[in-house]
C-alpha atoms as a printed R data frame, in Angstrom:
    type eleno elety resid chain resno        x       y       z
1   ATOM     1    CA   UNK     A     1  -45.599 -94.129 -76.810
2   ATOM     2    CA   UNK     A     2  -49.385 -93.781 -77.426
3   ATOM     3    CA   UNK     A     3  -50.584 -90.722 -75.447
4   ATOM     4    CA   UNK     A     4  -54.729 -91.953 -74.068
5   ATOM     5    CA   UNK     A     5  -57.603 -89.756 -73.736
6   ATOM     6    CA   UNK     A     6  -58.229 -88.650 -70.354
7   ATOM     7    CA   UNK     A     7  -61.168 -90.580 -68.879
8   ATOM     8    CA   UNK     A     8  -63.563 -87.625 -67.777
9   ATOM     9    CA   UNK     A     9  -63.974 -87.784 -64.084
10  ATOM    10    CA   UNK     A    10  -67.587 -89.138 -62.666
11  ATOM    11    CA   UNK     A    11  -67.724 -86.037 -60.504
12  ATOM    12    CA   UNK     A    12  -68.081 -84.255 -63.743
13  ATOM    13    CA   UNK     A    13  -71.422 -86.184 -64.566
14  ATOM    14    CA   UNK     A    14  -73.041 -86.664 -60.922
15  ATOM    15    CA   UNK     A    15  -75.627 -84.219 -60.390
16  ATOM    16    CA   UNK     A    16  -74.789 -81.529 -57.598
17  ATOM    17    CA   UNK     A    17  -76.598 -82.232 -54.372
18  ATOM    18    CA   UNK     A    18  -76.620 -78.847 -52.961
19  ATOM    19    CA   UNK     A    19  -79.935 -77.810 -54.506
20  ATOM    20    CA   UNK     A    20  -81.476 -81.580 -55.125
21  ATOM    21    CA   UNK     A    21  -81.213 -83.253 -51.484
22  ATOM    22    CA   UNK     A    22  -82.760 -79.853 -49.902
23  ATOM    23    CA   UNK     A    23  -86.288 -81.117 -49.845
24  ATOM    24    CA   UNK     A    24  -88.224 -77.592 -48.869
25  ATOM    25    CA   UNK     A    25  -86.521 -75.943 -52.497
26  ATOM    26    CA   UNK     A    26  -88.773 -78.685 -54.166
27  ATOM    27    CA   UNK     A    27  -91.818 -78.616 -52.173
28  ATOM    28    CA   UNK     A    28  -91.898 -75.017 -52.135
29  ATOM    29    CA   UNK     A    29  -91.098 -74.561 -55.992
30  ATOM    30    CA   UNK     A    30  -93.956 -76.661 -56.685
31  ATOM    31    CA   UNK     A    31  -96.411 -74.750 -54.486
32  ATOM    32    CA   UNK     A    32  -95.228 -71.909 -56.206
33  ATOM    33    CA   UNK     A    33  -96.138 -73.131 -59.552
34  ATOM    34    CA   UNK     A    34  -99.103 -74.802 -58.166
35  ATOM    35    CA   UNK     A    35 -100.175 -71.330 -57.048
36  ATOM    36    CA   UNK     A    36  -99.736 -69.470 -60.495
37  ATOM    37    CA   UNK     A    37 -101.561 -72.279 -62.307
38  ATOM    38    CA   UNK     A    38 -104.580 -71.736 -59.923
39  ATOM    39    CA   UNK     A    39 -104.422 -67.791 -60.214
40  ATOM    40    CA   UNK     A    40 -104.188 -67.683 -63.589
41  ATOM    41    CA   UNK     A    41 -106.972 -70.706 -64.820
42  ATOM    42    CA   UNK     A    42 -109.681 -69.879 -61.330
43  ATOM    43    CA   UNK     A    43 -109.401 -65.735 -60.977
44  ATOM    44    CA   UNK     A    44 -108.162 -63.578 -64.835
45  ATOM    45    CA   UNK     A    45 -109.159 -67.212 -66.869
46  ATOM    46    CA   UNK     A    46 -112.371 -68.206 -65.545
47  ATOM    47    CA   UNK     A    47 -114.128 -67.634 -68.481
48  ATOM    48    CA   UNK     A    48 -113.525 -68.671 -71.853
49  ATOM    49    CA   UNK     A    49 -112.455 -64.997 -73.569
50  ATOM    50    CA   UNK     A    50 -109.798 -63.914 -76.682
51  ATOM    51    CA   UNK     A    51 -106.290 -63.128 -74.988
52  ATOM    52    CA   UNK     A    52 -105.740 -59.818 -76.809
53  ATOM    53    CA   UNK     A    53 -101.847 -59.109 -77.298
54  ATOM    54    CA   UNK     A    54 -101.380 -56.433 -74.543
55  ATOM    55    CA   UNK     A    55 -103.240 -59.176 -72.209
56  ATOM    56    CA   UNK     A    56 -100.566 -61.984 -73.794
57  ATOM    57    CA   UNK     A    57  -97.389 -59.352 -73.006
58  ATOM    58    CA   UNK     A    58  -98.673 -58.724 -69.511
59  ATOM    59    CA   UNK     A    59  -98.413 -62.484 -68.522
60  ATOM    60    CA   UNK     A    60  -94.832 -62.965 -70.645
61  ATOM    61    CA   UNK     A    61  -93.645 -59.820 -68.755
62  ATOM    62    CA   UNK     A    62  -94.381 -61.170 -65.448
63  ATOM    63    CA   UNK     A    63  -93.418 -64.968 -66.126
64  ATOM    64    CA   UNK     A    64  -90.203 -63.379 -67.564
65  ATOM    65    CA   UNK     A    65  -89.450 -61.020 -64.166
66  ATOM    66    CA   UNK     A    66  -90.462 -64.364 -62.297
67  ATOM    67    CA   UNK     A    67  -87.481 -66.372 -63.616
68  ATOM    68    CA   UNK     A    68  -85.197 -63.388 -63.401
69  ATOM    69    CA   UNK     A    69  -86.354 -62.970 -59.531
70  ATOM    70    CA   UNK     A    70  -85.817 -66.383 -59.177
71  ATOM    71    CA   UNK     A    71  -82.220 -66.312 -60.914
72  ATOM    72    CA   UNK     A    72  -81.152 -63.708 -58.594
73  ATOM    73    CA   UNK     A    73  -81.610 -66.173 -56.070
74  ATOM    74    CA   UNK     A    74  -80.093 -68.732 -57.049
75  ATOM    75    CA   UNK     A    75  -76.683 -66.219 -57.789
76  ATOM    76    CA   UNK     A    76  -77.078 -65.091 -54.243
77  ATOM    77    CA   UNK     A    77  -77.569 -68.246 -52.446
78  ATOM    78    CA   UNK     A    78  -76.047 -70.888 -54.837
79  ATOM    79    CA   UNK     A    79  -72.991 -68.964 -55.924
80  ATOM    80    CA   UNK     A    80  -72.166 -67.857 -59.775
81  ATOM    81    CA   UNK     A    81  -71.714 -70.396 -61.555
82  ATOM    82    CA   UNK     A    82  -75.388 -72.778 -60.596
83  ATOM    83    CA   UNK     A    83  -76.625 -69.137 -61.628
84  ATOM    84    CA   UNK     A    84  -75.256 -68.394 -64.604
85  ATOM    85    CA   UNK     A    85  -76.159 -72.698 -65.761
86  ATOM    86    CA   UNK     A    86  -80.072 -71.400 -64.522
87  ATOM    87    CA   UNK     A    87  -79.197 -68.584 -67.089
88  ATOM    88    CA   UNK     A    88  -77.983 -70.672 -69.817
89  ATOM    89    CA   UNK     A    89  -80.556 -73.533 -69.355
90  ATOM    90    CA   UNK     A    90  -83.447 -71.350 -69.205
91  ATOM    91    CA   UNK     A    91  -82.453 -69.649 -72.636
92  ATOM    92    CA   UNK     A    92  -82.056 -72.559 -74.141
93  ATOM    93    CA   UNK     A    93  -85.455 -74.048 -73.499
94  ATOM    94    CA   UNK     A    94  -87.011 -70.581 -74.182
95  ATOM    95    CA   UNK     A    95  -85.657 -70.332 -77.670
96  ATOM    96    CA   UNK     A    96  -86.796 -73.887 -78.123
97  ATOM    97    CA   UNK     A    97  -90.083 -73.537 -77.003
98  ATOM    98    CA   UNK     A    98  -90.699 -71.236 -80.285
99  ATOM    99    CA   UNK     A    99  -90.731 -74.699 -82.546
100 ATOM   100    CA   UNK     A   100  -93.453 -75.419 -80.387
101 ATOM   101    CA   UNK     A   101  -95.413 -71.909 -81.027
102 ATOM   102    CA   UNK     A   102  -94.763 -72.972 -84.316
103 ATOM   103    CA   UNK     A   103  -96.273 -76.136 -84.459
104 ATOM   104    CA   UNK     A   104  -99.494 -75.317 -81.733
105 ATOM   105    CA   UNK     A   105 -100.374 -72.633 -84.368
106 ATOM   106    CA   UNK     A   106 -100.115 -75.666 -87.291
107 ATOM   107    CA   UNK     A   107 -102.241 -77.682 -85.073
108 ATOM   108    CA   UNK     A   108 -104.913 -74.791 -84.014
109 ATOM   109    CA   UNK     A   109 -105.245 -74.151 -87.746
110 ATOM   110    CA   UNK     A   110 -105.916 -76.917 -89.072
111 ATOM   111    CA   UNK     A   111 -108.618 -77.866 -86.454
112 ATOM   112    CA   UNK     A   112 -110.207 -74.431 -86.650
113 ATOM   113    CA   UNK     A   113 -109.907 -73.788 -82.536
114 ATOM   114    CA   UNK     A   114 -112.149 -70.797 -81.459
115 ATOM   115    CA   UNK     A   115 -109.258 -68.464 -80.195
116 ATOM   116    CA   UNK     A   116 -111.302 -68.527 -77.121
117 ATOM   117    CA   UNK     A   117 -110.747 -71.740 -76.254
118 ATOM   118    CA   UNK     A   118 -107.067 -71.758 -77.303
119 ATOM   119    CA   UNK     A   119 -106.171 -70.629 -73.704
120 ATOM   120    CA   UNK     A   120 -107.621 -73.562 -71.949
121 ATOM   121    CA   UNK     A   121 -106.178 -76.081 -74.024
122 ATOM   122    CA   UNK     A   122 -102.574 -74.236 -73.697
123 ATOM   123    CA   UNK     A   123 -103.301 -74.723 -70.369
124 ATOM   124    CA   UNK     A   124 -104.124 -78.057 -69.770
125 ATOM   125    CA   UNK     A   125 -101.294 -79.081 -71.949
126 ATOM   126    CA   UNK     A   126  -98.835 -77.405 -70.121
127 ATOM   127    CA   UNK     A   127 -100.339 -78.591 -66.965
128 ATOM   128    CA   UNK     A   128  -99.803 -81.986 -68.618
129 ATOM   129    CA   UNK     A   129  -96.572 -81.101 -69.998
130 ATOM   130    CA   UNK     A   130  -94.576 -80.571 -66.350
131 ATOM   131    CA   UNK     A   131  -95.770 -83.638 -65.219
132 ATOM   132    CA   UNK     A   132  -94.495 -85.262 -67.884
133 ATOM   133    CA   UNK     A   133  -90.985 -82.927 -68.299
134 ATOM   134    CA   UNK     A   134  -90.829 -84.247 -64.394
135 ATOM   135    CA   UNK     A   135  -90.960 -87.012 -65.310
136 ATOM   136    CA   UNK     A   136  -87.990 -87.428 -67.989
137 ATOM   137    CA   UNK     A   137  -85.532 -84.944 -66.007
138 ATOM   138    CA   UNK     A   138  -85.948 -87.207 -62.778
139 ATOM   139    CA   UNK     A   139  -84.827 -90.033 -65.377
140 ATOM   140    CA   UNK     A   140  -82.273 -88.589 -67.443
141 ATOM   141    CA   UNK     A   141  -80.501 -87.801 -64.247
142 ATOM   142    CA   UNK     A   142  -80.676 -91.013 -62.995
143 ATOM   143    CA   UNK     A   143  -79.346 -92.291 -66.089
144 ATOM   144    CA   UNK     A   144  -76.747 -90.078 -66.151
145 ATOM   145    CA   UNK     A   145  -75.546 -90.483 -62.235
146 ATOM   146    CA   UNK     A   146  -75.615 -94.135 -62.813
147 ATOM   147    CA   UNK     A   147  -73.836 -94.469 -65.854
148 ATOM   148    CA   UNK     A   148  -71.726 -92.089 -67.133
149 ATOM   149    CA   UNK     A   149  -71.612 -93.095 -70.433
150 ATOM   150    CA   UNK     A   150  -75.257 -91.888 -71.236
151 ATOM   151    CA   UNK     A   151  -73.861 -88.167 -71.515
152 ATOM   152    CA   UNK     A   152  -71.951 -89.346 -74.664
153 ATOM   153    CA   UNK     A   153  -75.769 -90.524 -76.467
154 ATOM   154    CA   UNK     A   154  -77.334 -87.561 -75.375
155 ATOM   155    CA   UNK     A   155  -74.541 -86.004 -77.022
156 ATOM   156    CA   UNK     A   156  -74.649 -87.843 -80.349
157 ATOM   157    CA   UNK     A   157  -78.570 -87.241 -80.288
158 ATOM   158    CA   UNK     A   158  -78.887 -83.488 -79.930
159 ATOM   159    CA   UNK     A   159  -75.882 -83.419 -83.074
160 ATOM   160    CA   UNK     A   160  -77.939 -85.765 -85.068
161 ATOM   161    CA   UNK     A   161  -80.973 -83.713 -83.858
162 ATOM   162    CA   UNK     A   162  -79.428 -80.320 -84.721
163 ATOM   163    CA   UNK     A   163  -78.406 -81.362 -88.355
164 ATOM   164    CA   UNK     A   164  -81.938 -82.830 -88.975
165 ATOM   165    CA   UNK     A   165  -83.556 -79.466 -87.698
166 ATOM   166    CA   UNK     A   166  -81.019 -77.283 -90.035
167 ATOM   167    CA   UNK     A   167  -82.101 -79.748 -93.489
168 ATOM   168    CA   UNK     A   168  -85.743 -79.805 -92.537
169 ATOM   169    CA   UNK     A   169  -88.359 -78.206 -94.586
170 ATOM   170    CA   UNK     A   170  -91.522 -76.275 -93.044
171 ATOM   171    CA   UNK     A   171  -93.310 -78.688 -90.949
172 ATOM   172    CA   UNK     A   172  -96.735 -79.823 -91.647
173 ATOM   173    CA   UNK     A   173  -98.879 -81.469 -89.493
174 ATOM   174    CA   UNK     A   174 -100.797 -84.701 -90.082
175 ATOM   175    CA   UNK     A   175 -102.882 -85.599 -87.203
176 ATOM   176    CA   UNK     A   176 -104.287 -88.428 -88.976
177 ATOM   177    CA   UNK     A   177 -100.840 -90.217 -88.880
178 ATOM   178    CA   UNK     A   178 -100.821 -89.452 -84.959
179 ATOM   179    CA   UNK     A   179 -101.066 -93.443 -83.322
180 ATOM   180    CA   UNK     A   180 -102.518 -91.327 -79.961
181 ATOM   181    CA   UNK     A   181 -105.523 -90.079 -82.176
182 ATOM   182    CA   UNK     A   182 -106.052 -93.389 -83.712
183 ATOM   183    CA   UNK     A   183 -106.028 -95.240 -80.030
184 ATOM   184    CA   UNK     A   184 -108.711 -92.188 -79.093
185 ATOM   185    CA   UNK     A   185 -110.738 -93.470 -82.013
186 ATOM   186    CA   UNK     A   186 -110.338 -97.042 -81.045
187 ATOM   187    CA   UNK     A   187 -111.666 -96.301 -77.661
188 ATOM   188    CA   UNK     A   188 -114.171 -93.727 -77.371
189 ATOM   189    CA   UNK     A   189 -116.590 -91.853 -79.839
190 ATOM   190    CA   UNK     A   190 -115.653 -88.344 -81.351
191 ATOM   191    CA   UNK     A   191 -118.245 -85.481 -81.765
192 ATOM   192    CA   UNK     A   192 -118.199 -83.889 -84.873
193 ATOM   193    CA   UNK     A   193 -117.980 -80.607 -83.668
194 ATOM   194    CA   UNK     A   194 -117.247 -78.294 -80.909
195 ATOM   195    CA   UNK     A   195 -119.053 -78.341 -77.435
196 ATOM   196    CA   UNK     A   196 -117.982 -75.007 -76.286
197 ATOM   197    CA   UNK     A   197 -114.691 -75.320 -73.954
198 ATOM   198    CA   UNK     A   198 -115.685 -79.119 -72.707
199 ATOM   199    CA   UNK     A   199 -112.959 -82.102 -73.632
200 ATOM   200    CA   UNK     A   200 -116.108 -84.268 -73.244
201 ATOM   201    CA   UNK     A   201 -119.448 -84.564 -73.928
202 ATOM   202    CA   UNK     A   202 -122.364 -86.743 -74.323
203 ATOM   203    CA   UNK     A   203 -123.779 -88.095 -77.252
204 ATOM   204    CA   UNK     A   204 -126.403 -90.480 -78.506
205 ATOM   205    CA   UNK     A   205 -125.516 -94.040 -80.617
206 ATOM   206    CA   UNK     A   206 -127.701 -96.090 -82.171
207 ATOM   207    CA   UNK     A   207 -130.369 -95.164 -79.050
208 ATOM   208    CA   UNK     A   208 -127.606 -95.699 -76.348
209 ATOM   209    CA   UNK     A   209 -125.838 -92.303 -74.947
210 ATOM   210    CA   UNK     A   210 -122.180 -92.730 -74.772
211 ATOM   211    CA   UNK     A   211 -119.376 -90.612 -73.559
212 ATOM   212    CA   UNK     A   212 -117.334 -88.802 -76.561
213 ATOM   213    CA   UNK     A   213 -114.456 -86.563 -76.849
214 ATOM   214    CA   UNK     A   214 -114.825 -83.756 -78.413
215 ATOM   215    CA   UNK     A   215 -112.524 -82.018 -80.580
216 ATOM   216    CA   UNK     A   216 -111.162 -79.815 -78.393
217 ATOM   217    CA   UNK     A   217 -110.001 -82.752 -76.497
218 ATOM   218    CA   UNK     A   218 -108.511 -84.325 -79.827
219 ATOM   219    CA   UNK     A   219 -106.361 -80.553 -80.304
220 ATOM   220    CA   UNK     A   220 -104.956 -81.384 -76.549
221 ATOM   221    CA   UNK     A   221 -103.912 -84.975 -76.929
222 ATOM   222    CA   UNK     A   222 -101.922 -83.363 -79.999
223 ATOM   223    CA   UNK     A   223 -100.347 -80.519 -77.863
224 ATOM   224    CA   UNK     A   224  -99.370 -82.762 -75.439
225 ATOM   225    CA   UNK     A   225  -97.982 -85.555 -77.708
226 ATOM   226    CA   UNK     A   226  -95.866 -82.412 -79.768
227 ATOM   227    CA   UNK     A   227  -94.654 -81.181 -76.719
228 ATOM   228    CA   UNK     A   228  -93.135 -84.622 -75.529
229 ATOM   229    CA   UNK     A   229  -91.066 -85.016 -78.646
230 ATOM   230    CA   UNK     A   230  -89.708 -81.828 -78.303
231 ATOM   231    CA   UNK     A   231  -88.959 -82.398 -74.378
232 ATOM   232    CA   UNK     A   232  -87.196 -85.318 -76.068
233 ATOM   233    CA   UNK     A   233  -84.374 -82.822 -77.981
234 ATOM   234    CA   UNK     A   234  -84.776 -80.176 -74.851
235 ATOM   235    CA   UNK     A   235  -84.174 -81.749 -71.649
236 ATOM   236    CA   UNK     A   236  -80.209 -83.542 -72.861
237 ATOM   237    CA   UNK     A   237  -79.681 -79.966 -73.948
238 ATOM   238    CA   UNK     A   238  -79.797 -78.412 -70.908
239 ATOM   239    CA   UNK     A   239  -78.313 -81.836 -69.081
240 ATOM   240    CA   UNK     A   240  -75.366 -80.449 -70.970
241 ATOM   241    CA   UNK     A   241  -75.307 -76.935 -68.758
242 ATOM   242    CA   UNK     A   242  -76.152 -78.374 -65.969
243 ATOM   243    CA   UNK     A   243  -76.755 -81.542 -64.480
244 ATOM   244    CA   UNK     A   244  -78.575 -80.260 -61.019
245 ATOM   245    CA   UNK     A   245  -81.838 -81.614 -61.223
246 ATOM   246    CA   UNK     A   246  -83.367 -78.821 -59.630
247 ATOM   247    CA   UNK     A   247  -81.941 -76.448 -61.938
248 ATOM   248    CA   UNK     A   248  -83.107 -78.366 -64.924
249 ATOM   249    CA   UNK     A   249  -86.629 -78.619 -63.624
250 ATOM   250    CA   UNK     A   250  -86.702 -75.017 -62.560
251 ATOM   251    CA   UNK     A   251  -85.202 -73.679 -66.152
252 ATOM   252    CA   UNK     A   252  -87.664 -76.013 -67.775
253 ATOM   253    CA   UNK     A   253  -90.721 -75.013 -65.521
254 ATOM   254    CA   UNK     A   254  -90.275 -71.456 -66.149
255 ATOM   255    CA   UNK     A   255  -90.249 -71.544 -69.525
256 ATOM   256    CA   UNK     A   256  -92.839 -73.435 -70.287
257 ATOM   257    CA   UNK     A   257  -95.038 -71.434 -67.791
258 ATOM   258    CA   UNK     A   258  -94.040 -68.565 -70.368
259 ATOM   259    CA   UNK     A   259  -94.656 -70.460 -73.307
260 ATOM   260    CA   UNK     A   260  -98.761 -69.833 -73.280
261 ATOM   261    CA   UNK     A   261  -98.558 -66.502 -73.204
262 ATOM   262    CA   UNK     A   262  -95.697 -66.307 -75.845
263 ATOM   263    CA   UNK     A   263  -97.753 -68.328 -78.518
264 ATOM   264    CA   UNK     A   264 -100.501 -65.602 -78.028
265 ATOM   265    CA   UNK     A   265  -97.932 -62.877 -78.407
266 ATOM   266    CA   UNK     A   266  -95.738 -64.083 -81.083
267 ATOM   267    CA   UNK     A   267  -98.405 -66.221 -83.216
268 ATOM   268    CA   UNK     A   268  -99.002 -63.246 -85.766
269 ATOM   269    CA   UNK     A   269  -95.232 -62.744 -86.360
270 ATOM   270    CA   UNK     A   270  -93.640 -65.977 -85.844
271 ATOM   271    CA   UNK     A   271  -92.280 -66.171 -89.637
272 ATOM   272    CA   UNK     A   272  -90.791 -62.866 -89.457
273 ATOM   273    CA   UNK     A   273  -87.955 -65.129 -87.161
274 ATOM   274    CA   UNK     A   274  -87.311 -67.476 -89.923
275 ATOM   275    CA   UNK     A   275  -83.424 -67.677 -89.113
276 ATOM   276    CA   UNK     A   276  -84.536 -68.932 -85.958
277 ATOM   277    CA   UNK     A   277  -84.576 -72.321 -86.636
278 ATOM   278    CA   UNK     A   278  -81.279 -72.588 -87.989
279 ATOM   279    CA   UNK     A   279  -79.708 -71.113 -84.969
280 ATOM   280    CA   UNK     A   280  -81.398 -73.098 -82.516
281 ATOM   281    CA   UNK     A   281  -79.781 -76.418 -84.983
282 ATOM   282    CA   UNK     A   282  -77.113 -74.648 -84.339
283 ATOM   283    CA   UNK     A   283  -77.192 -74.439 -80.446
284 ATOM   284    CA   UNK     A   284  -78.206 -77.860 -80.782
285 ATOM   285    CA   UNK     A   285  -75.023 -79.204 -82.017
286 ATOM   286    CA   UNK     A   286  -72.612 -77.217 -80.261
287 ATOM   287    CA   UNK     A   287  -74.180 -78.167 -76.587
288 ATOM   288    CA   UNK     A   288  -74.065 -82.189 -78.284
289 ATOM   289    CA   UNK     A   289  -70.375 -81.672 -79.278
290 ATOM   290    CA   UNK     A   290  -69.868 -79.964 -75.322
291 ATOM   291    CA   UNK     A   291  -71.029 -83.177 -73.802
292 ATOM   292    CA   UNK     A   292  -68.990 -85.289 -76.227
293 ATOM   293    CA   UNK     A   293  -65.962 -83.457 -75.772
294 ATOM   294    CA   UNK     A   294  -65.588 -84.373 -71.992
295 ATOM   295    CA   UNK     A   295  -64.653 -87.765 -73.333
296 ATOM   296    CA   UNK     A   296  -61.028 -85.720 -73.709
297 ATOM   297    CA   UNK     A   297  -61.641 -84.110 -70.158
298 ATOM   298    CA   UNK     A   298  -62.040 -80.709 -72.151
299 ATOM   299    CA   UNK     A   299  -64.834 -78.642 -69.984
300 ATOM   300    CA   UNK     A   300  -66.428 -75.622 -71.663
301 ATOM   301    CA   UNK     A   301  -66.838 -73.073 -69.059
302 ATOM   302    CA   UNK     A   302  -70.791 -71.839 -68.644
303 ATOM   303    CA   UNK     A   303  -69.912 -68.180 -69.150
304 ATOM   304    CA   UNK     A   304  -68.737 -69.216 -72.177
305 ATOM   305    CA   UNK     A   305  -71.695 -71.262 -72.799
306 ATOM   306    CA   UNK     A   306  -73.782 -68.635 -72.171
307 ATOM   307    CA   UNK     A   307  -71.985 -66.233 -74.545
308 ATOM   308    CA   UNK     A   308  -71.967 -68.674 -77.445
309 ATOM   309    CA   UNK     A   309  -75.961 -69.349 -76.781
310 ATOM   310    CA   UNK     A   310  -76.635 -65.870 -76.715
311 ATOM   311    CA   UNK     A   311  -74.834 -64.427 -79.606
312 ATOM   312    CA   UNK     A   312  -76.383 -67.492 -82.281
313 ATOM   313    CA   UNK     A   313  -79.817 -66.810 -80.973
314 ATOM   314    CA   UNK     A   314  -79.405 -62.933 -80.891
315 ATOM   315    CA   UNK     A   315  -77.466 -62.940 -83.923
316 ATOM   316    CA   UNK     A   316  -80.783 -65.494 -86.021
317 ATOM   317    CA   UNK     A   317  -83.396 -62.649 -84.746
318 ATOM   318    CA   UNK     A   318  -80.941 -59.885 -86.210
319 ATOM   319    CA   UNK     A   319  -80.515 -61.759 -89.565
320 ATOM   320    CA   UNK     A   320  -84.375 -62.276 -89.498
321 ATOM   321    CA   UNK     A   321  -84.569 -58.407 -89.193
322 ATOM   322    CA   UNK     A   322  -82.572 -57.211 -91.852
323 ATOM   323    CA   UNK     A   323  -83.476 -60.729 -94.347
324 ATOM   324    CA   UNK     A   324  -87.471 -60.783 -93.488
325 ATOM   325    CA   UNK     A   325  -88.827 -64.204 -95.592
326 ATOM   326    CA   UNK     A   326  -91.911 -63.440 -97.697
327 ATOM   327    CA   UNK     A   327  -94.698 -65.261 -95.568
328 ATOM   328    CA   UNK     A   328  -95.747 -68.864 -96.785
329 ATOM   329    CA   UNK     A   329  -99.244 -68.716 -97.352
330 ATOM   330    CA   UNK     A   330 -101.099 -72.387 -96.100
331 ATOM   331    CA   UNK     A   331 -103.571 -73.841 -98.342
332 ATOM   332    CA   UNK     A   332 -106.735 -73.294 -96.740
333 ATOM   333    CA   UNK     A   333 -108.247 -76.314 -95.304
334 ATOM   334    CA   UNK     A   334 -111.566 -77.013 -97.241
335 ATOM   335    CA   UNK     A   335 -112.632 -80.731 -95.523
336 ATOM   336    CA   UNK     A   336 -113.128 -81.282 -91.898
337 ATOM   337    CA   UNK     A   337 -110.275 -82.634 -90.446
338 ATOM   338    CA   UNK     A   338 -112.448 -85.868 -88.528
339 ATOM   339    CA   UNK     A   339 -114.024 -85.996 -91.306
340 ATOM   340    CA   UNK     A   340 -112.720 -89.768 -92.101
341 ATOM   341    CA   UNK     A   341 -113.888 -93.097 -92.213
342 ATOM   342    CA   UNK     A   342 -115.139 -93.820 -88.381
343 ATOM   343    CA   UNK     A   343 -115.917 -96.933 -87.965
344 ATOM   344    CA   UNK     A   344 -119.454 -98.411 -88.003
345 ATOM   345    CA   UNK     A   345 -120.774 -97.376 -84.362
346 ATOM   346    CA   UNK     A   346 -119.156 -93.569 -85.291
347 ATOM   347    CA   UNK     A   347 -121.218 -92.354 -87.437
348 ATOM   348    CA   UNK     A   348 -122.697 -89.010 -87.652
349 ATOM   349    CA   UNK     A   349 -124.553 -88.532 -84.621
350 ATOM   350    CA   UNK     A   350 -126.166 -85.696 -82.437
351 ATOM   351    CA   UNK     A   351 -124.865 -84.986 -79.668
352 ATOM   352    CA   UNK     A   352 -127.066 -84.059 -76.547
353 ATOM   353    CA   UNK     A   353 -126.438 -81.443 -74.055
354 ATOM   354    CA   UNK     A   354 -123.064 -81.477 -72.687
355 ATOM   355    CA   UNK     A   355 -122.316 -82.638 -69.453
């Protein structure tokens, strides 16, 4: 007699209302983050400035206390185990957040950023990048309360996504590939250089002033556009801890409001992590083959889940340590990188005073 698979029960999949239909936890998380935002950008960011390292460990010190005060919480209120998936998601999307380091310092590179603008354009991009992270958790738990199959994809993606990361090269970035940039160009103007920290600017065409973006705008659109396709590979990760929305948007809130900060602190060294990478493929495709195993009704505990997360990510900074990578020197960048073909109307131009 053929023995079937045990159908894995749609309890297992339905988010947990406890935290999501109390209304206040949202409202008041967001005015919380709200606040920071405004503290940090209108009072210690006002003015365009360097962040020197000890002021880039101050900020991951306190974002890091933040989402351990808030943690504490949740174990005392919510019980252990929505606790302990806070603890699990949020590691997860911290370690993954250092691709992104990664690929901001690519992008601030090869566009030559003043490192005293590099703050506000962190900023806005992370601004732009819980909106957006709202966005797709709000969605993926739909999805995944309404059909219960959808855990199985995301489960098949992040183990297709893991294996790619593992047999990838260093990236490189290519902004002139990016479709955003080339609908930018479509539309609007580009100055050819730098306007201080303004997005925008004004410039003169042919006799006619016209509104341009500037490159510092260009450098956001690409922070925000890298930072989507990573959400992409992030947020089913954590849907595999957890499938509270409210824990997912809190894990993923806190760590991106700690990701500024850590590009400014870990930018210099970021190489010397080079195992990194691997283990985070790795994470990747055991959380894809957790989700895929509940087919069987076989349920990986979180403390487990937790202790398997831990030990690959600890154990990639250890074997970082004691096998450092001799640094990979990038070929300097000798043209400027809007320096193409713009079409007729966007030619060289001066610009006028900004506005």
């Amino acid at each position: 007699m053929a023995i079937r698979a045990a159908r894995p029960r749609i309890a297992d999949f339905r988010p947990r209302i406890a935290l999501m239909d109390q209304i206040w936890l949202w409202i008041g998380f967001n005015i919380f983050v709200l606040g920071m935002l405004a503290v940090d950008l209108g009072i210690f960011n006002r003015h365009a400035h360097v962040v020197t390292l000890p002021e880039a460990a101050r900020w991951t010190l306190i974002v890091v206390a933040l989402a351990a005060v808030f943690n504490g919480w949740i174990f005392v209120a919510q019980g252990s185990q929505p606790g302990l998936e806070f603890t699990t998601g949020y590691l997860i999307e911290l370690a993954l957040s250092v691709d992104n380091i990664f690929v901001f310092i690519l992008i601030f590179s090869y566009f030559r950023v003043p490192a005293q603008y590099q703050h506000r354009v962190l900023f806005w991009g992370i601004f732009g990048a819980l909106i957006m992270r709202g966005f797709m958790i709000a969605a993926g738990a739909y999805l995944i309360g309404r059909f219960e199959w959808i855990i199985y994809v995301f489960g098949a993606f992040l183990i297709v996504t893991g294996i790619r990361m593992a047999m990838q090269d260093e990236m490189d970035i290519e902004p002139e590939a990016n479709p955003v940039l080339k609908l930018i160009r479509r539309l609007m103007p580009i100055s050819p250089s730098y306007e201080g920290q303004r997005f925008f600017t004004r410039v003169l065409i042919r006799g006619v002033t016209r509104r341009a973006a500037t490159p510092l705008f260009i450098v956001l659109v690409l922070v925000e556009t890298t930072d989507l396709i990573f959400a992409v590979d992030s947020i089913p990760a954590i849907f595999a801890i957890t499938t509270d929305p409210f824990l997912v948007y809190t894990s993923n809130v806190f760590a991106i409001m700690g990701l500024r900060s850590m590009y400014f602190l870990l930018a210099g060294i970021i190489d010397k992590v080079h195992v990194l990478k691997l283990g985070l493929s790795v994470v990747l495709v055991l959380v894809g083959a957790k989700m895929l195993v509940t087919y069987f009704d076989i349920h990986v505990p979180v403390t487990i889940s937790l202790a398997v997360v831990g030990t690959v990510l600890g154990g990639s900074v250890v074997l970082s340590l004691l096998f450092p990578k001799e640094a990979i020197e990038h070929s300097p960048v000798t043209d400027g990188p809007l320096d193409e073909v713009r079409p007729p109307d966007q030619a060289e131009f001066p610009s006028e005073t900004p506005r």
